[in-house]
C-alpha positions as CSV (number, residue, x, y, z in Angstrom):
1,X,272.5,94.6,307.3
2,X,268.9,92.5,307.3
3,X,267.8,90.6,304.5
4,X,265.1,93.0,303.6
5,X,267.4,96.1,303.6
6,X,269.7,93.8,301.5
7,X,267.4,92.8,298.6
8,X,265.9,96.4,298.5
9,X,269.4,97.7,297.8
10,X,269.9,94.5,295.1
11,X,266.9,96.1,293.1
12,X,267.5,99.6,293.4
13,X,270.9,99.0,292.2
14,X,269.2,97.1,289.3
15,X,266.9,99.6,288.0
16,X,267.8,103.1,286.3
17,X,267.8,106.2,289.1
18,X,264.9,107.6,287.1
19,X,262.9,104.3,287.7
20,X,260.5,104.4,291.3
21,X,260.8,101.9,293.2
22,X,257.5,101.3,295.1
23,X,257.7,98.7,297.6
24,X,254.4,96.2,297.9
25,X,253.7,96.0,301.3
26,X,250.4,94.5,301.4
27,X,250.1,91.9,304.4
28,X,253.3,92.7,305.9
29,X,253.6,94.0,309.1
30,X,254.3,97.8,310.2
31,X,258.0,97.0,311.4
32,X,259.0,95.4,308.2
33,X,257.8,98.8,306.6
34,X,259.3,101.0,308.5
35,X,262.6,99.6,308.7
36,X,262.8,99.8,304.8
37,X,261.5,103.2,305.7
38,X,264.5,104.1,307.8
39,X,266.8,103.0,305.0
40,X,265.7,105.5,303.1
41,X,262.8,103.9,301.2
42,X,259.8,106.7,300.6
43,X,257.4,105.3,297.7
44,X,254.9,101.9,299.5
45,X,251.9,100.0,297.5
46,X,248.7,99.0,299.3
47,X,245.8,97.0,297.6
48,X,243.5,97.2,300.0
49,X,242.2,100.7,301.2
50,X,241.7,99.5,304.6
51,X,245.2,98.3,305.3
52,X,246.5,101.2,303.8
53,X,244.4,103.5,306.4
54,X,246.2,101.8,309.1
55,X,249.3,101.9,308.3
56,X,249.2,105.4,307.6
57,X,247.7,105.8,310.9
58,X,250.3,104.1,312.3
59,X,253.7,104.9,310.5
60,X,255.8,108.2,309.2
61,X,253.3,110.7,308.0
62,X,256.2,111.4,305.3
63,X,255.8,107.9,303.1
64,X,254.2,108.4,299.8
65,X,251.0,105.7,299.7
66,X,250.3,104.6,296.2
67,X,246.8,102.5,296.3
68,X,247.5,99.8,293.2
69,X,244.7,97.7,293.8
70,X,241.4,98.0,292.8
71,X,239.4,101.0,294.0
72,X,235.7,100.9,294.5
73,X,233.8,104.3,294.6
74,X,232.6,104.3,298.3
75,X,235.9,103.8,299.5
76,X,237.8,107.1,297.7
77,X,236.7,109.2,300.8
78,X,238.6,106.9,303.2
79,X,242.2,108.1,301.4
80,X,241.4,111.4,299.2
81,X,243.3,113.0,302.5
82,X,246.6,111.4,302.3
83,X,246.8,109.5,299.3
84,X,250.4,109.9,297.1
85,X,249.3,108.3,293.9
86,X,246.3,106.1,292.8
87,X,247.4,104.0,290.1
88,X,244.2,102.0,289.0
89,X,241.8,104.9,288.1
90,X,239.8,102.3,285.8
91,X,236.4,104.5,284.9
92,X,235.2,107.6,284.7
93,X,233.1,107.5,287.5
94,X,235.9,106.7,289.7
95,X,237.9,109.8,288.2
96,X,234.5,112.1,289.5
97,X,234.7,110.5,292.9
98,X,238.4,110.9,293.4
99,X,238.0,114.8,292.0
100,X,235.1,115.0,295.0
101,X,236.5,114.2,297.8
102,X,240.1,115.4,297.0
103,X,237.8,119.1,296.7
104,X,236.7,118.4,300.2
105,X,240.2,117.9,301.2
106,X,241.8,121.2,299.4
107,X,244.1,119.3,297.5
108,X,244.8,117.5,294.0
109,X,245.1,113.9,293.6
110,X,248.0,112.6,290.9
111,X,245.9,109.3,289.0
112,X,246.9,106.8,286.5
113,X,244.8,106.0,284.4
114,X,245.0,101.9,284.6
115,X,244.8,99.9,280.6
116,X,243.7,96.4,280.6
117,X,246.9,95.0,278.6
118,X,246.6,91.3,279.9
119,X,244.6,88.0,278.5
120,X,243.2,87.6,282.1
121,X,240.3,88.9,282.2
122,X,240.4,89.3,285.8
123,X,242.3,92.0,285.6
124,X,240.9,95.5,285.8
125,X,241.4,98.4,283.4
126,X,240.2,99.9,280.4
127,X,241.0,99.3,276.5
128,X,242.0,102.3,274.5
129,X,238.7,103.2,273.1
130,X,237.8,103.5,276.9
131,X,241.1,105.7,277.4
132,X,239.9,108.0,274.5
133,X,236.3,108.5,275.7
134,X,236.8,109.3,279.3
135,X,239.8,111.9,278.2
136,X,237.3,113.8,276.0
137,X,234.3,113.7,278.0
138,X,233.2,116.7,278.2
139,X,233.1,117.1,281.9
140,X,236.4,115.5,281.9
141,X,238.5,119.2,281.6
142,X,235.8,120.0,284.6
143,X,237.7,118.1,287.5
144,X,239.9,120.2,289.3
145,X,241.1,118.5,291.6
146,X,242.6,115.1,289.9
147,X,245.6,115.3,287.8
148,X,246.1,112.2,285.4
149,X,250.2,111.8,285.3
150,X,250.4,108.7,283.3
151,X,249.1,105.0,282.3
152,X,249.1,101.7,284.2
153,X,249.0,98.0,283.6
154,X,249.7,94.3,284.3
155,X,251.0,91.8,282.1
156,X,249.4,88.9,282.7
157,X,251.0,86.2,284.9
158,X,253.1,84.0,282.4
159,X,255.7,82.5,282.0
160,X,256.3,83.3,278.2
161,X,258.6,86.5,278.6
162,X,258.0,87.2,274.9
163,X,253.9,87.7,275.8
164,X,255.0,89.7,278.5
165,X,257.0,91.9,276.2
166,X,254.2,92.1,274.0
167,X,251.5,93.5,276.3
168,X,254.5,96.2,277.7
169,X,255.0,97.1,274.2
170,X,251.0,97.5,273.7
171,X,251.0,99.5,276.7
172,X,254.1,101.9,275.9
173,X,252.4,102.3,272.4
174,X,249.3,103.1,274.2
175,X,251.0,105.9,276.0
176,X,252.6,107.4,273.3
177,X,250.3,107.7,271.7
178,X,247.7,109.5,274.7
179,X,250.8,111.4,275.3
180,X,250.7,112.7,271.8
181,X,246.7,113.1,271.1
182,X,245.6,114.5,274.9
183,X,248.8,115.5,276.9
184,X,251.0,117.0,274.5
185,X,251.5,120.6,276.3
186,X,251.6,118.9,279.9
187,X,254.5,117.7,281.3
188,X,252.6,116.1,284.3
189,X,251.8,113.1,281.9
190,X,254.6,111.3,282.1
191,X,254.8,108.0,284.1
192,X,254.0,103.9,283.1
193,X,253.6,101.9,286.1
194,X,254.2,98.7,284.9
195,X,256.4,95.6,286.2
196,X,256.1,93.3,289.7
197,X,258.3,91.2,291.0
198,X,258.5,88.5,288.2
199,X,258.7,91.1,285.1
200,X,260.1,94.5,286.4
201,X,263.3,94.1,284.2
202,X,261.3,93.4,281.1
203,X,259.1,96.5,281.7
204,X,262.6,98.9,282.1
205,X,263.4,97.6,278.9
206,X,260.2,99.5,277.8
207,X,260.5,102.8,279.4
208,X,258.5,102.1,282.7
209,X,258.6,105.0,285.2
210,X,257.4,103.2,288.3
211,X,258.1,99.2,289.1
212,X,255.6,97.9,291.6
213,X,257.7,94.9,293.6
214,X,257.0,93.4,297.1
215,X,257.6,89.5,297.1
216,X,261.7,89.5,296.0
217,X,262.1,91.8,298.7
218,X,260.2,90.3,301.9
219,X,260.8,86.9,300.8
């Protein structure tokens, strides 16, 4: 058994079967990918939209491709064919643009809706007054084509574990409470991506869904 196949088996072992685990795989190469792909691994991150058009070009058409990273407007058209799950659905606009070009494509495209949780301000994502105002925009119940499943966020890159458990708490509140006020009849809302690498555990510990880790698993 390699190394890789080895410390992906270390975390799924960790983590709850209800818990996705989707492997990071920004910068690596396609063999790495697809050997964790032949284990038996389905669910792979890409930042970048770019890298994640070739290696879709290039690997099993079955892999789910979740874009994490940022997504800029002009770029939705370049992955509304063959994207799983875009996790950092950050304004409005973007949620119109995905719903475009997903029409073109006959098809609907599962978004989270990504909430600035953190104290960098680096980070992308909205606050919950943001949340709130895109959900009952009135052209919001208008776009057919995108369906929002759940929230996303990143704790911010510390080594205080109690902060970090604060901003997961914030964010678990924060769905709750959507859950409760927009999505109460639909069962589609039900996933929090939250937790890398240096956090994941913390975030199980408050109900995450989806654990985005890369860097204990190729290192």
């Amino acid at each position: 058994m390699s190394n890789l196949i080895h410390n992906l088996n270390q975390i799924k072992n960790s983590i709850p079967t209800q818990v996705t685990l989707i492997v990071v795989s920004k910068t690596r190469p396609v063999s790495e990918i697809l050997e964790l792909y032949n284990s038996g691994q389905k669910d792979f991150g890409e930042n970048r939209v770019q890298e994640l058009i070739q290696k879709h070009e290039s690997l099993p058409k079955e892999i789910h491709w979740h874009l994490i990273g940022h997504l800029q407007t002009n770029k939705v058209k370049l992955i509304a064919s063959f994207v799983h799950l875009i996790h950092s659905v950050d304004s409005f606009k973007l949620l119109v643009e995905i719903d475009k070009e997903a029409k073109k494509h006959n098809r609907t495209i599962d978004c989270l809706l990504q909430m600035h949780i953190a104290q960098e301000e680096t980070k992308f994502g909205m606050n919950f007054e943001e949340v709130c105002n895109l959900l009952e925009n009135d052209s919001f119940i208008k776009l057919d084509n995108i369906r929002i499943v759940g929230l996303m966020g990143m704790a911010s890159n510390v080594i205080d574990q109690e902060q970090i458990r604060t901003e997961f708490q914030s964010l678990y509140n924060y769905f709750q409470v959507i859950k409760s006020k927009y999505f109460t009849f639909n069962p589609d809302f039900e996933h929090l991506s939250m937790g890398m690498s240096s956090d994941y555990k913390i975030a199980i510990e408050f109900e995450s869904t989806m654990i985005r880790v890369g860097s204990i698993i190729f290192n």
